[in-house]
Residue, then its C-alpha position, 0 to 999 in steps of 0.5 A: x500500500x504504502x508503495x502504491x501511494x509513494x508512486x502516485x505521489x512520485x507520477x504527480x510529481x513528474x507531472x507537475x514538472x512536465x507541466x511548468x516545463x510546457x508552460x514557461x515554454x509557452x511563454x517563452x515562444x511568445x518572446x520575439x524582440x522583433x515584435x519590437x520593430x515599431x519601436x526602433x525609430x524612437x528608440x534609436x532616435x528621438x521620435x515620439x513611439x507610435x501607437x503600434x509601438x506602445x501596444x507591442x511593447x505592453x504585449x511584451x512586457x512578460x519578457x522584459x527581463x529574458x531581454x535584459x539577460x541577453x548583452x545584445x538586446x540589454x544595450x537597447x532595452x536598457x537604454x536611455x531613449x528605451x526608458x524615455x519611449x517607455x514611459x511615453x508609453x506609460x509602462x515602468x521598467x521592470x524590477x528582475 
């Protein structure tokens, strides 16, 4: 008896790690910094972001801090003219 209940408890175990594995996968594969592409002008200049910009960047905002581990993208999410295009758009930078 006490095997059969030691397996169940193990099988829910593995489960719910299949689980959070499939999930932060999927959240993951909703990641995509080119989605950003709206936002290049007025992060790399000094243009106001647009409305498609503002939106893309709220649909992003779960990655935020997947971008800011990554020297490559860090360098432009980081940046001044990111945080001012940002705050245009009245989002805050995120605390990781």
């Amino acid at each position: 008896m006490k095997s059969g209940v030691a397996s169940f408890v193990a099988w829910c175990a593995v489960v719910m790690v299949v689980l959070l594995v499939a999930a932060e996968t999927t959240a993951a594969a909703n990641c995509n910094p080119l989605e950003l592409s709206p936002c290049l002008g007025a992060i790399m200049g000094s243009g106001q972001p647009s409305a498609e910009c503002c939106q893309k960047l709220k649909e992003q905002v779960p990655c935020f801090c997947t971008y800011l581990k990554d020297p490559t993208l860090r360098q432009f999410i980081d940046s001044p003219n990111a945080k001012k295009v940002a705050a245009a758009c009245s989002l805050q930078q995120p605390s990781c």
